[in-house]
VEXDREN-2710 file (C-alpha; in Angstrom, 1 decimal):
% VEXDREN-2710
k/r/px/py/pz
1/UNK/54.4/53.0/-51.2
2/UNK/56.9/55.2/-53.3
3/UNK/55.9/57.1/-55.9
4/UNK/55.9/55.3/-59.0
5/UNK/56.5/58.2/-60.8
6/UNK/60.4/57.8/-61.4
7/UNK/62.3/58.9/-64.3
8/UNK/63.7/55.6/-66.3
9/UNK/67.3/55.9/-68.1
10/UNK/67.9/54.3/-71.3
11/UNK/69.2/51.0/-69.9
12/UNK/66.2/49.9/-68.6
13/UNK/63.8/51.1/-71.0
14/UNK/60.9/49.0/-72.4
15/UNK/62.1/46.5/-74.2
16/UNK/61.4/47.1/-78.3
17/UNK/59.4/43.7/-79.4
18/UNK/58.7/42.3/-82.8
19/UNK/55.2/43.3/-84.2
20/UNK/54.3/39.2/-84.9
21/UNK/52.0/38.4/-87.5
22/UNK/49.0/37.0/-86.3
23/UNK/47.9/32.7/-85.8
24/UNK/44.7/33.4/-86.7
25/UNK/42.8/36.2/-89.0
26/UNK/40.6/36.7/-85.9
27/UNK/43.1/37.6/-83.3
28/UNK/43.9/41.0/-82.2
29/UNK/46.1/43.1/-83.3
30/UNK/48.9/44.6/-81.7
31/UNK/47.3/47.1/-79.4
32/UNK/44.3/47.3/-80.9
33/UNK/41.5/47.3/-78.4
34/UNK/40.8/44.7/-76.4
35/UNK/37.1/44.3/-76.9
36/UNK/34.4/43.1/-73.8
37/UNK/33.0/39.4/-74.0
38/UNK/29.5/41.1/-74.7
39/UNK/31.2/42.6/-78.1
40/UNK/32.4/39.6/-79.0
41/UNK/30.8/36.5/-80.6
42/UNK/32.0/34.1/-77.6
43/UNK/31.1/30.9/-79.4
44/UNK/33.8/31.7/-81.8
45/UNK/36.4/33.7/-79.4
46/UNK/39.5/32.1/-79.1
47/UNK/41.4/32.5/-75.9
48/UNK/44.6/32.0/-76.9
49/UNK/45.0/34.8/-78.8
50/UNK/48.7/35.8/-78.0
51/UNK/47.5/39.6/-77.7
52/UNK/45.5/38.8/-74.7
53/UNK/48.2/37.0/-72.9
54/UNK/50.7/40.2/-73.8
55/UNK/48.4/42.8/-72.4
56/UNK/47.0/40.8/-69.4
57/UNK/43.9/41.0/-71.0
58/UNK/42.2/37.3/-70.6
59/UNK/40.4/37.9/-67.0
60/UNK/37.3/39.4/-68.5
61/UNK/36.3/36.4/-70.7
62/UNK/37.2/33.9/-68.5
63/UNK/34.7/35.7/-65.7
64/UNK/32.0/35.4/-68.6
65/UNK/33.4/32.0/-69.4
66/UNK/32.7/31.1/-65.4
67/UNK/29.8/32.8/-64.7
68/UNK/28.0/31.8/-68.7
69/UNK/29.7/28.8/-70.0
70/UNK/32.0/27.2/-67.7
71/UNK/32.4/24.2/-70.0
72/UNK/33.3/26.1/-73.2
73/UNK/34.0/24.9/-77.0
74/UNK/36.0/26.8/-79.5
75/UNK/35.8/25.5/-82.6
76/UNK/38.6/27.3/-84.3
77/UNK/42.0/28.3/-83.1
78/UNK/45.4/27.8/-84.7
79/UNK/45.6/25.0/-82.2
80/UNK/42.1/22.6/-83.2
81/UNK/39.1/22.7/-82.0
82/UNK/39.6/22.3/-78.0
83/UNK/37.3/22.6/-74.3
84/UNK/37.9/25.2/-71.7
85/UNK/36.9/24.0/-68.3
86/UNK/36.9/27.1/-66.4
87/UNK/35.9/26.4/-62.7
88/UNK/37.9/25.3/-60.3
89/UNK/35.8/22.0/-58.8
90/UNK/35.8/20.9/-62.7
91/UNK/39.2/21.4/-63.0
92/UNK/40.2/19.4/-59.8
93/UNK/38.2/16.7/-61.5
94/UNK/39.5/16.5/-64.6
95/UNK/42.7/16.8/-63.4
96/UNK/42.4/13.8/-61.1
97/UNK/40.9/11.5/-63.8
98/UNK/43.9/10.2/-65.9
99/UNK/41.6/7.1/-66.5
100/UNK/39.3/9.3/-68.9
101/UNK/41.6/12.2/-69.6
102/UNK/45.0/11.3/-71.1
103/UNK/48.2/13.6/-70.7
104/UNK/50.4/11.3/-73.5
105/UNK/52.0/12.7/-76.1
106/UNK/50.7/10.1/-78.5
107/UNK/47.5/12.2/-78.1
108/UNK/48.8/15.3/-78.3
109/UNK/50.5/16.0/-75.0
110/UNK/49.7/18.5/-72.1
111/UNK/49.6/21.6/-74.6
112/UNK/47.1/22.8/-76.4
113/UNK/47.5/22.2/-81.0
114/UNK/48.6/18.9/-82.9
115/UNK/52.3/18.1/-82.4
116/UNK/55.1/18.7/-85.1
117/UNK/55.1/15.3/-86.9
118/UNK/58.4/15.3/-87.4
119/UNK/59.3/16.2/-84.0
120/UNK/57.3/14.6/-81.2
121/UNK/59.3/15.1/-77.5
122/UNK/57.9/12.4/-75.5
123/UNK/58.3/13.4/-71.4
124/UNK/57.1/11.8/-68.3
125/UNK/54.2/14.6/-67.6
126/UNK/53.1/13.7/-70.8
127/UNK/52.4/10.1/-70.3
128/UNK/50.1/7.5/-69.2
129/UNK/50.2/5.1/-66.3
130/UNK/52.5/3.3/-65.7
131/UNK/55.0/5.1/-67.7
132/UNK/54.2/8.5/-65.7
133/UNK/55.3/7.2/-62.4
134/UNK/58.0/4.9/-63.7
135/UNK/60.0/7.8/-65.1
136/UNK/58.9/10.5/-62.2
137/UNK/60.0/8.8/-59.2
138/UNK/63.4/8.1/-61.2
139/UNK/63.9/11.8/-60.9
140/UNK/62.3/12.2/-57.6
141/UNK/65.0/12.0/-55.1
142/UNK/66.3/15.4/-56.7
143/UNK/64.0/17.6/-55.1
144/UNK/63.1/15.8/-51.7
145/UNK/63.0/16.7/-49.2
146/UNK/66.8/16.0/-47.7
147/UNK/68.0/17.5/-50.8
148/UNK/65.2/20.5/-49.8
149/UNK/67.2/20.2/-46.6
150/UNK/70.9/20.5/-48.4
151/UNK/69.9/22.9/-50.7
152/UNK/68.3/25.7/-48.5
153/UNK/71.7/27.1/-46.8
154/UNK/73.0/27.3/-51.0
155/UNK/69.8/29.1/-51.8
156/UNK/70.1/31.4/-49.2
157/UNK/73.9/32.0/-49.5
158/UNK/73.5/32.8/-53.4
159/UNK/70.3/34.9/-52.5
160/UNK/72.5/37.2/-50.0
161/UNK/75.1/37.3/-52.5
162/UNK/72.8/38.8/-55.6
163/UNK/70.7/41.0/-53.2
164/UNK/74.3/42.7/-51.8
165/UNK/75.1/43.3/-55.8
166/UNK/71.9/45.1/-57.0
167/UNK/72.2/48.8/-57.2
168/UNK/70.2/50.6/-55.1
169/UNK/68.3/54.0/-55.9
170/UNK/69.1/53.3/-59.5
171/UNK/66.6/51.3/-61.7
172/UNK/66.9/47.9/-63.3
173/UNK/65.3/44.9/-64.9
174/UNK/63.9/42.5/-61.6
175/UNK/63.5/40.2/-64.1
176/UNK/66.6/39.6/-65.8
177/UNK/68.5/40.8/-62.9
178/UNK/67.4/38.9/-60.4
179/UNK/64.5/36.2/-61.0
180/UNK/66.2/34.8/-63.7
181/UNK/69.8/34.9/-62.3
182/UNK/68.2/32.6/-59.2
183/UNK/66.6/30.5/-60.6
184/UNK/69.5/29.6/-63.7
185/UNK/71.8/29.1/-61.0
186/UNK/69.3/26.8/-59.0
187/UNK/68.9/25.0/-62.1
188/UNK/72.3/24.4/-63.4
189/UNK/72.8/22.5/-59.8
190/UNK/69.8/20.8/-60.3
191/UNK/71.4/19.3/-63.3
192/UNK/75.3/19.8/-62.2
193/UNK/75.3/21.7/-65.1
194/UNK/78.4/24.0/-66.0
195/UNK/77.4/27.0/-64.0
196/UNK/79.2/29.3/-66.8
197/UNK/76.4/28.4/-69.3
198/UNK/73.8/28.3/-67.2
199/UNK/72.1/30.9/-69.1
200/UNK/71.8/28.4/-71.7
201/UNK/69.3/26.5/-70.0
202/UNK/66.6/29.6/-69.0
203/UNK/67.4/30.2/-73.0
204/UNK/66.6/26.9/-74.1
205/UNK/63.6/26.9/-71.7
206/UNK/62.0/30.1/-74.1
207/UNK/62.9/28.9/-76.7
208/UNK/60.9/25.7/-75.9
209/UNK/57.9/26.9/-74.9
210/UNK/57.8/30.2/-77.6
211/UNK/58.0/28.3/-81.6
212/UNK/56.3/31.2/-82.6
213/UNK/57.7/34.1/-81.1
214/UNK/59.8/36.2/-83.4
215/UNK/61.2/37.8/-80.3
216/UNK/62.6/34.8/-79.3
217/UNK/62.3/32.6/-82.6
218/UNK/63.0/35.1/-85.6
219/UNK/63.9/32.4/-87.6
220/UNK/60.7/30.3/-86.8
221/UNK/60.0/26.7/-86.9
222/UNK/63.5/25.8/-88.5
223/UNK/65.1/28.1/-85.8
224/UNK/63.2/26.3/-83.2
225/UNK/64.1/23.0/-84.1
226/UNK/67.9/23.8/-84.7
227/UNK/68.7/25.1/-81.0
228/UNK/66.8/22.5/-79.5
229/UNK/68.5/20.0/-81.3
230/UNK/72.0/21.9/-80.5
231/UNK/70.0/21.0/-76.1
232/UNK/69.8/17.8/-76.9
233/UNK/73.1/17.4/-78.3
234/UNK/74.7/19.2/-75.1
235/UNK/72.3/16.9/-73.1
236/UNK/73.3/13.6/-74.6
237/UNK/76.9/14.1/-73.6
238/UNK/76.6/15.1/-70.1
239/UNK/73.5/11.5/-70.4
240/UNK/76.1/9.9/-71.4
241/UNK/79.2/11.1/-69.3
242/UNK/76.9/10.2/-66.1
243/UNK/76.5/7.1/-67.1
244/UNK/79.6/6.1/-66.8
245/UNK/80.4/7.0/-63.3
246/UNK/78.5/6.6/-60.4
247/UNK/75.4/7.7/-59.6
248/UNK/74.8/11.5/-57.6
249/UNK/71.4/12.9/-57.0
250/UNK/71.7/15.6/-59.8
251/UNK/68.8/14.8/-62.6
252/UNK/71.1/13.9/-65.2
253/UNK/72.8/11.4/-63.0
254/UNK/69.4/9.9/-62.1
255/UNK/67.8/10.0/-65.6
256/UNK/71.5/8.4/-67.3
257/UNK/71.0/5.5/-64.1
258/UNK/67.5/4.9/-63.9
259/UNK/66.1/1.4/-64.7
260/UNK/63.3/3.3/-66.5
261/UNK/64.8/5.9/-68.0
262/UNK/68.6/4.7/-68.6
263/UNK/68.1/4.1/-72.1
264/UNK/65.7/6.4/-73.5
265/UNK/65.9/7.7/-77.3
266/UNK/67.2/10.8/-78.0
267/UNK/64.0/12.8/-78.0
268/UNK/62.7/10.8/-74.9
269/UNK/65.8/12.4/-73.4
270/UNK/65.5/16.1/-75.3
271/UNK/61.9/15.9/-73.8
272/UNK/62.1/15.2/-70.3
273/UNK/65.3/17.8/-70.3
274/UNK/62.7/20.2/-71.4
275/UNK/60.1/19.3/-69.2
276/UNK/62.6/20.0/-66.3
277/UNK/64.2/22.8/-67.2
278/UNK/60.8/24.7/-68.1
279/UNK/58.9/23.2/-64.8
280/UNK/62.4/24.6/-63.0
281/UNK/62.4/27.5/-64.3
282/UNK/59.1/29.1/-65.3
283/UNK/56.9/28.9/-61.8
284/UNK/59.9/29.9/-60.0
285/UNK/61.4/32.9/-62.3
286/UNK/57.7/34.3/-62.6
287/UNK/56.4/34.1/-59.3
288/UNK/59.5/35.8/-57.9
289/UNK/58.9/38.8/-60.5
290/UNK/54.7/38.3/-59.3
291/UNK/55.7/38.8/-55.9
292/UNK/57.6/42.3/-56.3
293/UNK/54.6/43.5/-58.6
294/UNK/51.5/42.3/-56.9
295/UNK/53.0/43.5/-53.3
296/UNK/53.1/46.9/-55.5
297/UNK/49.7/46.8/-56.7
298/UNK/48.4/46.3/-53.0
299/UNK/50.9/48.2/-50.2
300/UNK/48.4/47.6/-47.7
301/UNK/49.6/43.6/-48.2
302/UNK/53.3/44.6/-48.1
303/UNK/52.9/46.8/-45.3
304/UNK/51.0/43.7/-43.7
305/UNK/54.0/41.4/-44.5
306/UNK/56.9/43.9/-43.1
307/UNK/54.6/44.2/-39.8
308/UNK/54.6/39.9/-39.7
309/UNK/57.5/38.7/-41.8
310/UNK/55.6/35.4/-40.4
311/UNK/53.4/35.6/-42.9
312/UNK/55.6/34.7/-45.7
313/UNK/55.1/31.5/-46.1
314/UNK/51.7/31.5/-46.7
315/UNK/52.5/35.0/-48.8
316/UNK/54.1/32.9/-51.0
317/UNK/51.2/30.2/-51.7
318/UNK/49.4/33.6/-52.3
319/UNK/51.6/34.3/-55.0
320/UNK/51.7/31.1/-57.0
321/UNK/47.6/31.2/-56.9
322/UNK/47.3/34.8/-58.2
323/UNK/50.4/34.1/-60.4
324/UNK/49.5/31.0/-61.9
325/UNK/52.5/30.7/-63.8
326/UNK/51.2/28.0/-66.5
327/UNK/48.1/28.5/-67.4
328/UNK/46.8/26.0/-68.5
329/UNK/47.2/22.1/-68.5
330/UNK/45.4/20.2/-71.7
331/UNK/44.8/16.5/-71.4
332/UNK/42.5/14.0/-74.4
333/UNK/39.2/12.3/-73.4
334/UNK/39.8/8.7/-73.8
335/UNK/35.5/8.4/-73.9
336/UNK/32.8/10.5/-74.0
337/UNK/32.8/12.1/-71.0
338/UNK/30.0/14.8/-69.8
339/UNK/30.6/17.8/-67.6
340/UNK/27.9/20.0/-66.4
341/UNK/25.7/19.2/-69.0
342/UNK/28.5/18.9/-71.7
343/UNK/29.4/16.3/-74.4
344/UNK/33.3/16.2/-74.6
345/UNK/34.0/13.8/-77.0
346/UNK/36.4/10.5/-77.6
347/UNK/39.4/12.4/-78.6
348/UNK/38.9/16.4/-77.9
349/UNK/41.5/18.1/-76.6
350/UNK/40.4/19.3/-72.7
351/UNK/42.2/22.6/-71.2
352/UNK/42.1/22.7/-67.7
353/UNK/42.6/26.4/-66.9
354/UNK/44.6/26.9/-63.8
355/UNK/44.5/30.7/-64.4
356/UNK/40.5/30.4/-64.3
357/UNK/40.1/28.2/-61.6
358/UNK/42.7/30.5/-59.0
359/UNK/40.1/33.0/-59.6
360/UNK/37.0/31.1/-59.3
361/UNK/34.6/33.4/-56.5
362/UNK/32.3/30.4/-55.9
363/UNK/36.0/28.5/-54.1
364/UNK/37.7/31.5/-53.1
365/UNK/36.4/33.0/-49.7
366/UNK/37.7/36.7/-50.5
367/UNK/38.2/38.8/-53.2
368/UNK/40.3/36.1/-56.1
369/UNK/41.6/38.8/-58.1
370/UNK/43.7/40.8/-54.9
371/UNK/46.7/39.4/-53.0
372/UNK/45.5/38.7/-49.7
373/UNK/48.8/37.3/-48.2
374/UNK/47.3/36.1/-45.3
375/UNK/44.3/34.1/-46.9
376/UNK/43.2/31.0/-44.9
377/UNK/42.9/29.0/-48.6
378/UNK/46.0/30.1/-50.1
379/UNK/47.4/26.5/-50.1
380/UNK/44.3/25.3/-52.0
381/UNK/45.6/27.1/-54.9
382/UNK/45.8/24.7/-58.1
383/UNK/48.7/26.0/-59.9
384/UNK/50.8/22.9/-59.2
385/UNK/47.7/20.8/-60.7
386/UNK/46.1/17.9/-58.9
387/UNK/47.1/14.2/-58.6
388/UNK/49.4/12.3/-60.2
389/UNK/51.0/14.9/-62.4
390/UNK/51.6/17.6/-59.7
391/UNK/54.5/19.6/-60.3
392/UNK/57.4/17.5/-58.5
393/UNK/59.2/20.2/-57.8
394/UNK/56.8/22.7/-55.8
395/UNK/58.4/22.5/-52.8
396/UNK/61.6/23.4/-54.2
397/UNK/59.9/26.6/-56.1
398/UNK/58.7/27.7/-52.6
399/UNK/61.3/27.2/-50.6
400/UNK/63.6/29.8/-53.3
401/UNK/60.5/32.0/-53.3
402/UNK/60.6/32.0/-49.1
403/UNK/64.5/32.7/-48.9
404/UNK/64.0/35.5/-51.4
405/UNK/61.8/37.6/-49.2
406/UNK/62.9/36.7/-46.1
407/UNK/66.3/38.5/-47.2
408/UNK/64.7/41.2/-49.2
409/UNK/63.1/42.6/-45.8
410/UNK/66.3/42.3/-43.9
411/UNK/68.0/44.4/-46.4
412/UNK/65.0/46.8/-48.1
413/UNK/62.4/48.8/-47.2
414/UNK/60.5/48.8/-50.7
415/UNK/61.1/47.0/-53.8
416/UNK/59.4/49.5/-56.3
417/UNK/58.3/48.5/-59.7
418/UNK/58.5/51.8/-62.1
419/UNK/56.6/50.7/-65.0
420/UNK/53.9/48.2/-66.4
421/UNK/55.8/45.2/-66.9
422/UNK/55.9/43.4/-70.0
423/UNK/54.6/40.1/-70.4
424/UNK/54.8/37.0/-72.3
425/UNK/52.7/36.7/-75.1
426/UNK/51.8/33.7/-74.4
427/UNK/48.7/31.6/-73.2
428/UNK/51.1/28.3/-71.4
429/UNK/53.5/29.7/-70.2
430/UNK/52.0/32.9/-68.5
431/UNK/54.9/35.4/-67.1
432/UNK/56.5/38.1/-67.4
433/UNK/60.1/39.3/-70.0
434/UNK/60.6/43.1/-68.0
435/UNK/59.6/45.0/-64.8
436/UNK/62.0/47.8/-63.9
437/UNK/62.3/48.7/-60.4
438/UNK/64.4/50.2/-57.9
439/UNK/66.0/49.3/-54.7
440/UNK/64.7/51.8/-51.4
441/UNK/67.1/50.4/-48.7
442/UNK/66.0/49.9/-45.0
443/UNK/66.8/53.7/-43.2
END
């Protein structure tokens, strides 16, 4: 690979960032060191600490989580008391047993903390059976697979168009510049939104998933609440407009026509728009930026890949494991319920930790913590989750991931990542906000 080595100019500097005051006394602060699990008191540690997530930090507790304590309780945290299962056969199984593990948000929903009482956003993956399924096959026909089918030459067409743009031998923001400019645009067909303002939606997404980022949310909770309420209104027009004429296969048209779903409450609508803008746009926008960086942190794999463009399909189940672009899944125990020798109670809040579990040696034949593009398990990876809530639009999120690199190695020789990129400081939603690089075109 290139030398990484390579002068930045000012336009693509590191991002300045709000020093934000800390959730709990106990968390880190900014850049301080990031201590060992054997340093800390680990039956008090709290893995959410945003500081972790920022600095990538998080792999060494979960290892002593895994290996120590793979059913783990924190008592404190600034979102309750809560469970870490940690390994990945436990997190299969809890993530298949929606009889004793609820995802509704009358219990809290599928993140971790008590929701805002005055603003609860019911959605479809966070609700019981039969509601689940009712609403998520209403919305279904989006994203199969004729629709795969339809929307695979406009993928590739708007892929070719960005790639010919970039500058080449000149640095910019991969992440701004191109994973979030493909994956806005997929989305505002998705919901035959006005491709103008599509950057309103990967907007609204942060802004969803980030109530306590000052970077994001200076003006906090109130802040928060105002700009999604401006989504919703925005939302409720277009719900509206669809309704009234006939019925396409863009999400809005099948949520305003639905049987289960046509006449849903405002928030019922606010929250499944949110659920499918951040499931749209999250896995896709951070494994595209995963791909360039891990394929930098291991030449030997890209070198592999340029050798056997072949390979990128399965590259790109690679990615999402070692990615694992949501962290984290929580769900309630409707009972007592007893894992490995564990007690989780009638109403404890459960997090099922993808990003643990994708890096679980006792599943993983070879090395978890490299990209191994060709690994014989990759599609075993549990980033989409397990049973009735998988993601419903994972095949979409690879197929954009597939068209990406297939025309990045027609066109480039090395996508080079000049810097540590910046990441979100944040333990869901687990990404990236800058990574400049620069373009080495095919000789």
């Amino acid at each position: 690979m290139a030398d990484t080595a390579t002068k930045i100019p000012h336009n693509v500097e590191r991002p300045k960032t709000t020093g934000r005051e800390k959730l709990m006394e106990f968390h880190l602060d900014r850049d301080a060191p990031i201590p060992s699990p054997e340093d800390v008191d680990m039956k008090t540690f709290d893995i959410l600490d945003p500081e972790l997530w920022r600095r990538d930090a998080h792999w060494d507790f979960f290892k002593w989580m895994r290996d120590n304590d793979p059913v783990h309780y924190t008592p404190d945290s600034f979102a309750g008391p809560y469970w870490s299962v940690t390994l990945y056969d436990d997190v299969r199984d809890v993530d298949i047993d929606h009889k004793r593990f609820s995802s509704s948000w009358e219990y809290g929903g599928i993140t971790l903390g008590a929701p805002f009482d005055d603003f609860e956003l019911p959605m479809f993956i966070a609700m019981d059976e039969p509601r689940h399924s009712e609403q998520r096959k209403t919305v279904q026909p989006a994203v199969a697979p004729n629709m795969l089918k339809e929307f695979e030459p406009l993928i590739r067409s708007r892929t070719q168009g960005l790639l010919d743009s970039l500058p080449v031998n000149e640095p910019f923001d991969w992440v701004d510049t191109v994973s979030i400019e493909l994956t806005t645009m997929m989305l505002a067909t998705l919901f035959d939104f006005p491709f103008e303002d599509r950057r309103k939606l990967t907007h609204w997404s942060d802004v969803a998933t980030n109530p306590h980022n000052p970077d994001i949310c200076p003006g906090g909770l109130d802040q928060w609440k105002q700009e999604l309420m401006e989504c919703l209104t925005t939302f409720m027009g277009i719900y509206q407009d669809r309704q009234s004429k006939p019925v396409k296969n863009d999400l809005m048209s099948l949520l305003a026509h639905g049987e289960k779903t046509k006449n849903m409450t405002p928030m019922e609508l606010l929250g499944n728009v949110i659920l499918l803008i951040v499931g749209g746009n999250d896995t896709t926008r951070n494994s595209m930026t995963a791909s360039v960086h891990a394929l930098n942190k291991w030449p030997d794999q890209f070198e592999k890949l340029k050798a056997d463009p072949s390979l990128i399909p399965n590259m790109v189940s690679e990615v999402i494991r070692w990615q694992t672009p949501l962290a984290y899944m929580r769900r309630t125990a409707l009972e007592d319920v007893e894992i490995r020798g564990k007690t989780i109670k009638k109403g404890e809040q459960v997090a099922m930790w993808y990003v643990s579990a994708n890096r679980d040696g006792r599943f993983w034949d070879e090395d978890p913590y490299r990209l191994v593009i060709d690994r014989k398990q990759a599609r075993n990876h549990i980033a989409f989750g397990f049973g009735i809530h998988r993601c419903v639009g994972n095949r979409l999120a690879e197929l954009q991931l597939r068209i990406l690199w297939e025309e990045l190695l027609e066109r480039f020789e090395h996508v080079e990542v000049l810097e540590e990129p910046e990441r979100n400081a944040h333990s869901f939603v687990k990404g990236y906000t800058w990574m400049p690089v620069i373009l080495h075109p095919k000789k």
